[in-house]
C-alpha positions in Angstrom: 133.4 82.9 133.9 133.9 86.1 132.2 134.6 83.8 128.7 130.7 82.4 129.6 129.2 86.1 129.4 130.8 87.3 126.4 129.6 84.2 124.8 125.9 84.6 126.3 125.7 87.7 124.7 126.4 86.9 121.2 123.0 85.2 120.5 121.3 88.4 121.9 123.1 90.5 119.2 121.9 88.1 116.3 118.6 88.1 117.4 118.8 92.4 117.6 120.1 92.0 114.1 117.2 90.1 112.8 114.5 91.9 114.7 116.5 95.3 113.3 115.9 93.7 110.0 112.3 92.4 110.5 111.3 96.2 111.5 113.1 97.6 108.4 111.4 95.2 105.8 108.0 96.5 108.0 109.0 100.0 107.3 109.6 99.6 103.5 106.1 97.7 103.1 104.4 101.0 105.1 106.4 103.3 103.1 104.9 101.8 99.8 101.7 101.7 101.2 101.9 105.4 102.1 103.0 105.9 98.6 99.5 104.8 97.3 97.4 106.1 99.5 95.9 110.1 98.5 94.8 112.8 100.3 92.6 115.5 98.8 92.7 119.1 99.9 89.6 122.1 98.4 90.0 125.6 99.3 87.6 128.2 98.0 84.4 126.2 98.7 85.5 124.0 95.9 87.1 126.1 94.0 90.6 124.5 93.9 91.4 120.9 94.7 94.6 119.2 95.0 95.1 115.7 95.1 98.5 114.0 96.4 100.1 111.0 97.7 101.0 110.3 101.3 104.6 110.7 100.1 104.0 114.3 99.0 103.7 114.1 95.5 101.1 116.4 94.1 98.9 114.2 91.4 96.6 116.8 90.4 95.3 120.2 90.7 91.5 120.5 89.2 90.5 124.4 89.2 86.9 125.8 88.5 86.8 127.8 85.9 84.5 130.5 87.7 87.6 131.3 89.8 89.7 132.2 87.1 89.6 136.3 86.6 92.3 137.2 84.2 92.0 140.6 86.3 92.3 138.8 89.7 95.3 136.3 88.8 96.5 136.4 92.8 93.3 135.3 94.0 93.7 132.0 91.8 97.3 131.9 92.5 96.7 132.3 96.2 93.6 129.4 96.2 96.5 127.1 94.7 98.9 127.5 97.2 96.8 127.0 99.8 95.3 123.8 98.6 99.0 122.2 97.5 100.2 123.6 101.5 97.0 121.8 102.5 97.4 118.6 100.7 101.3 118.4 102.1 100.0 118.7 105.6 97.1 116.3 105.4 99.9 113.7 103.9 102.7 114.2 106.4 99.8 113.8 108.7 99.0 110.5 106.9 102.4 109.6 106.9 102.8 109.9 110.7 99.9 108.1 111.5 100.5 105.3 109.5 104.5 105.0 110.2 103.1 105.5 114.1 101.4 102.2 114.0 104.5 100.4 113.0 106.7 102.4 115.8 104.3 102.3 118.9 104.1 106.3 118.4 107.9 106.5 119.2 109.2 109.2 117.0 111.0 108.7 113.9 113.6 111.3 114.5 112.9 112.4 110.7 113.1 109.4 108.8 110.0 109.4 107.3 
């Protein structure tokens, strides 16, 4: 009887692998998708904007010319970092969400 059960279970592992599998092709399609979607972060009323990717990759950084004061160069440099800390956030935020639908809101443990 005991030959029975270790027998039983073997189908149960296969289908664990293939599920495993399914859920990891899933994960690599969202990823991509991720990849191409962009977020878009202003600071400074407009002044600075930063586009990036939801994988973190910074596309672009567009500044207004009115903010740039050769006399006042931390003011610009401060308006960019904000706007690139900005854009990260608002993409690990996209990232999240979108890797949340595929996991039921479990976390991740860091893999994404």
């Amino acid at each position: 009887m005991a030959r029975q059960g270790f027998g039983g279970g073997m189908p149960n592992m296969q289908q664990l692998m293939k599920q495993a599998q399914k859920m990891q092709k899933q994960m690599e399609e969202a990823q991509a998708k991720i990849g191409e979607m962009e977020v878009t972060a202003t600071v400074g009323g407009g002044m600075v904007e930063v586009v990036a990717t939801g994988n973190k990759e910074v596309k672009s950084i567009t500044i207004k010319p009115e903010v740039v004061d050769a006399d006042d160069i931390e003011t610009l440099e401060d308006l960019v970092l904000a706007a690139v800390n900005e854009a990260i956030r608002q993409a690990e935020e996209l990232s999240q969400k979108e890797m949340g639908k595929l996991t039921g809101g479990m976390p991740t443990g860091g893999l994404f």
